[in-house]
N, C-alpha and C positions, 0 to 999 in steps of 0.2 A: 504493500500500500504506500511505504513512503516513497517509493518510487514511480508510485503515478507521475506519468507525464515528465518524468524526469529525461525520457527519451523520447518525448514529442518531436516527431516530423513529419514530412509533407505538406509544411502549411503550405505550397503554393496551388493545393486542392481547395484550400479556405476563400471564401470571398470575405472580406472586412466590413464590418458593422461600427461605427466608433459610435461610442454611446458619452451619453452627457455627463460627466462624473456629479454633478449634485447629489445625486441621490449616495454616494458614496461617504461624502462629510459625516462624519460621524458628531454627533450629538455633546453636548460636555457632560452627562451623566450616562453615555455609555460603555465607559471603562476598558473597550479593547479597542488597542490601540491599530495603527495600519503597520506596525512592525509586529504584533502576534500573529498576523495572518499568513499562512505561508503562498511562497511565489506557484505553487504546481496550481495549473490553471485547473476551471472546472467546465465539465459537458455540460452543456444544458437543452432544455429545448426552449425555444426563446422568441419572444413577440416582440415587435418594433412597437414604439410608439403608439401610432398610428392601429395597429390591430390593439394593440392592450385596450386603446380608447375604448375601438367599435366591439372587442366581444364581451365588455364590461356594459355596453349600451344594448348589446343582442341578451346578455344574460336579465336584465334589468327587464326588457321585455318577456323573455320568457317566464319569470319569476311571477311576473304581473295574469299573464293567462292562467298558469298555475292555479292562482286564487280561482278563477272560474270556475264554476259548475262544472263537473265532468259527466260524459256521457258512457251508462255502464254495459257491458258488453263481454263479447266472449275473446277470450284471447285468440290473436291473429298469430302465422308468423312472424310479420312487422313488430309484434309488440315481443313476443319472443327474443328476434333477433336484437330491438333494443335493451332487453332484460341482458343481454349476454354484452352487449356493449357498454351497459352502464356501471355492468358487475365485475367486466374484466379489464375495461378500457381499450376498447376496438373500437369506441366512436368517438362522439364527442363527446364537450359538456354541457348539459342542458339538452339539448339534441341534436341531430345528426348534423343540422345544416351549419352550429358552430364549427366542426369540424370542416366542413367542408372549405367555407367562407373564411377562417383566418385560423389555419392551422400552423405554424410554427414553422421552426427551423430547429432542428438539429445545430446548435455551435460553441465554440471554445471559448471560454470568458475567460480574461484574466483578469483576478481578484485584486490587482492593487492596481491597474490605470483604467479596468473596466473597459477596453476593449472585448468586442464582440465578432467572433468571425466564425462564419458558416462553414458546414460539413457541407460542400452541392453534390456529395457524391449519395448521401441521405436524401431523399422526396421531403418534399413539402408535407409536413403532420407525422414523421415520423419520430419515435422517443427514442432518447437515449435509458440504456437497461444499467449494463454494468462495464468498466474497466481492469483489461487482464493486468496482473500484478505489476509489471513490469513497464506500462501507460501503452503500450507499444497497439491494443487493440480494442476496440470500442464493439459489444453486443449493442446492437438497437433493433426496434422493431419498425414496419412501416406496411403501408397497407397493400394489400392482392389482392384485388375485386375488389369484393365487401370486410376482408377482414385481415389484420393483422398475422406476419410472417417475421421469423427473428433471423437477424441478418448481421455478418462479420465487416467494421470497417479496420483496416489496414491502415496506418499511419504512417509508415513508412512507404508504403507502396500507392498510398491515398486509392485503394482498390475493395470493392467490395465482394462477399461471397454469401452464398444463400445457407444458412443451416438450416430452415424448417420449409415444408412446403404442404400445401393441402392435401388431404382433407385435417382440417382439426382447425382450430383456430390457434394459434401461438403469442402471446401477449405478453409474454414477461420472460426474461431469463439470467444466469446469472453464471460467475467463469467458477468450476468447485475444484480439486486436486487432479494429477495425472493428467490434464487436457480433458475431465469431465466438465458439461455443461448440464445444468441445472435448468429445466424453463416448465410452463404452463402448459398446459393442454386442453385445449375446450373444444366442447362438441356439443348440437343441439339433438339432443332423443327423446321424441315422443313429445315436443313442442318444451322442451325441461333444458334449461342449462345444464350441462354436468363437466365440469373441470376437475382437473388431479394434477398432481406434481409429478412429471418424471426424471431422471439422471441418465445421462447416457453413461457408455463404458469409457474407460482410457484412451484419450486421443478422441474422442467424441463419437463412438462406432456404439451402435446400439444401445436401444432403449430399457430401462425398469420401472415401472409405475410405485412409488416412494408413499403416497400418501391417498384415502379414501375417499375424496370429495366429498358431496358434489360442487362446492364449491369454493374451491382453494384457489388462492392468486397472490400474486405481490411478493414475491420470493428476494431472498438474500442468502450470499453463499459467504460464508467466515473465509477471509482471506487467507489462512492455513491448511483451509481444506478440513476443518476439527469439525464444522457441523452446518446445516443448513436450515433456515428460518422459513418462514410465508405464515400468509392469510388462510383461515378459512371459516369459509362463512355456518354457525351454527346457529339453529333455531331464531332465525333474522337476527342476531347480533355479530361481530366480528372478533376472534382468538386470535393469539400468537402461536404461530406451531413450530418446534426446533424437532430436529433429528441430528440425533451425536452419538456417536461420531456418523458423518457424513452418509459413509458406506457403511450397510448392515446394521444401521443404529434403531434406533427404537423413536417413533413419533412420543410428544408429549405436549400439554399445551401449556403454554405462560398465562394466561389472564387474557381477558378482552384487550384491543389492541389491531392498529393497521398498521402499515407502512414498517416495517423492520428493516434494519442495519445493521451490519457489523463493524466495531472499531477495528481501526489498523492489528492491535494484538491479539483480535478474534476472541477480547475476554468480556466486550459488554457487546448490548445490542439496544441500540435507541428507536422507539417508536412513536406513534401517535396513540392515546385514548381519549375518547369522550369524557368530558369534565365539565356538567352543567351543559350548556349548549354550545361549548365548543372542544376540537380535539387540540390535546395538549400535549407535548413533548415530556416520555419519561426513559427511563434510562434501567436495565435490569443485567445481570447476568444470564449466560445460557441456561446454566442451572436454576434459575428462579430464584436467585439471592438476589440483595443489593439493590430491588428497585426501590427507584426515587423517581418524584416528579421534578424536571428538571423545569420546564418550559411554564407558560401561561401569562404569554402577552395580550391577553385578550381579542387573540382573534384566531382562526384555526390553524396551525401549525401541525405542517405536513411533509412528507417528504424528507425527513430528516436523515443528514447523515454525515458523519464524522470527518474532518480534514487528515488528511495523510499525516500528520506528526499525533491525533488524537489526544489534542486539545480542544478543537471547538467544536460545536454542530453547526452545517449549515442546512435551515431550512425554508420552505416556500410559505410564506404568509398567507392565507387567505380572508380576505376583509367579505368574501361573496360575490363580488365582482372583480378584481383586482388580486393577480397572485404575484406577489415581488419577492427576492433572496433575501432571508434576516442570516444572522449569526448572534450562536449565544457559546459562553464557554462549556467547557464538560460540566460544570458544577451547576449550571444554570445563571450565572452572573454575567453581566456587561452586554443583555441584548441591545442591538443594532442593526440599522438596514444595510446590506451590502450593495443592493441592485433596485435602486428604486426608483429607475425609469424604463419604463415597457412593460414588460413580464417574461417570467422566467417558472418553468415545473425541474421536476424531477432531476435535479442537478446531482452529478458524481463528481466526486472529489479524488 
């Protein structure tokens, strides 16, 4: 991990995004300074200006129908197929047409002058997943037809390669030991979402089905290779699930819980839970020791995940319409806005 990006190349595959540092100034009561940050840049998926405005103004209208009277009916495949996009994130937010109308960019922030520059070798709306230890190769996912396929960027070779392809849907994945890859797996039966965790073998060759659904997502692999994390969804609420060691381990759950990570030393894992009416940043061991709430800026805190030296977390704010980069330390101290013009998800450090 502390080697992310320490061997970054190819940028002349990047197109340059320069962004406004304002939003970077850090506040006099927010305690971390711009020399705790470290220089290894971060992936993001990232909105100019101009889109943050309008799908903060499309979300705002969608919110507004919502109120509406709804008309009750028998589920379609349409509503199906959005149950599976809203559950695993193969669509948009809000609904389909966000996605389509200002989907993002795959691109490489760097953390102290806030340059932004695109991956063009990634489509328009596709997410960054996970970074191989060594920064040298980027998992992302991006869409095929109608739905999401997980795919290899090269950085050195600025080249891409396919690891998954239909049927199933593929939404999430992550890099685990010996050249295994960890990802999602979804498929509609019987008009039912049903998603599982698989692990492929050594070197990426074959498949094992790891965990029970039917609906499991949002996976993390411990940078050592010691154990592997994700979502699944039970009795409409959301778990933490870890299996350790890795290979041959035993499923267990943490507690309610979305979005997991693992620190650079593969000894904690930070997530999001519900806290009142927003989710909040907390922090626990694999074992289920140690948790603390670290977060609770009052507003949803998502996406969290640890800097390469595993000192601080960086995560996606959500105000409801408007998602920008905060940073807070491991202990919960010194929150701050790192990226507070555009918008920015799912960032790897």
């Amino acid at each position: 991990m502390a080697l992310r990006f320490a061997r970054l190349l190819g940028l002349g595959a990047l197109a340059p995004f320069v962004l406004l540092a304002s939003g970077f100034v850090a506040c006099g009561t927010s305690g971390i300074s711009t020399s705790e940050i470290p220089e290894q840049k971060i992936v993001i998926r990232y909105f100019t200006n101009e889109e943050a405005r309008r799908r903060a103004e499309m979300l705002a209208e969608v919110n507004e129908t919502a109120r509406a009277p709804q008309k009750q009916g028998v589920a379609s495949v349409d509503s199906v197929r959005s149950y599976v996009e809203k559950l695993l994130g193969t669509g948009g937010v809000g609904d389909e047409g966000m996605e389509r109308r200002f989907p993002g960019r795959v691109a490489v922030l760097n953390p102290h002058t806030l340059d932004v520059e695109t991956i063009e070798s990634a489509r328009r709306g596709s997410v960054p997943r996970d970074l191989s230890a060594d920064g040298r190769r980027l998992l992302f996912t991006q869409t095929v037809g109608r739905f999401r396929q997980i795919f290899e960027y090269d950085f050195e070779r600025a080249d891409v390669r396919t690891i998954t392809r239909a049927p199933g849907v593929h939404p999430d994945a992550c890099y685990g030991s010996e050249g295994r890859i960890a990802l999602v797996k979804a498929t509609v039966r019987d008009e039912r979402a049903v998603a599982t965790i698989e692990l492929t073998g050594p070197g990426g060759v074959g498949r094992e089905v790891i965990s029970d659904g039917p609906g499991d997502y949002s996976i993390a692999c411990a940078p050592d290779g010691s154990a592997i994390a994700w979502v699944s969804q039970r009795r409409r609420s959301d778990h933490i699930m870890v299996r350790s060691p890795m290979v041959g381990g035993e499923n267990r759950s943490l507690g309610p819980g979305r979005f997991p990570a693992f620190s650079p030393d593969s000894q904690w894992i930070v997530y999001s839970q519900k806290v009142g009416d927003h989710w909040t940043l907390y922090r626990v061991r694999p074992d289920g020791s140690g948790r603390k709430r670290v977060g609770g800026a009052g507003l949803d805190e998502i996406h969290g995940e640890f800097s390469p030296d595993g000192r601080l977390i960086i995560y996606v704010g959500d105000d409801g319409f408007n998602q920008n980069l905060y940073l807070l330390r491991f202990d919960g101290t010194g929150d701050r806005v790192l990226l507070g013009e555009g918008g920015a998800q799912h960032p790897i450090w």
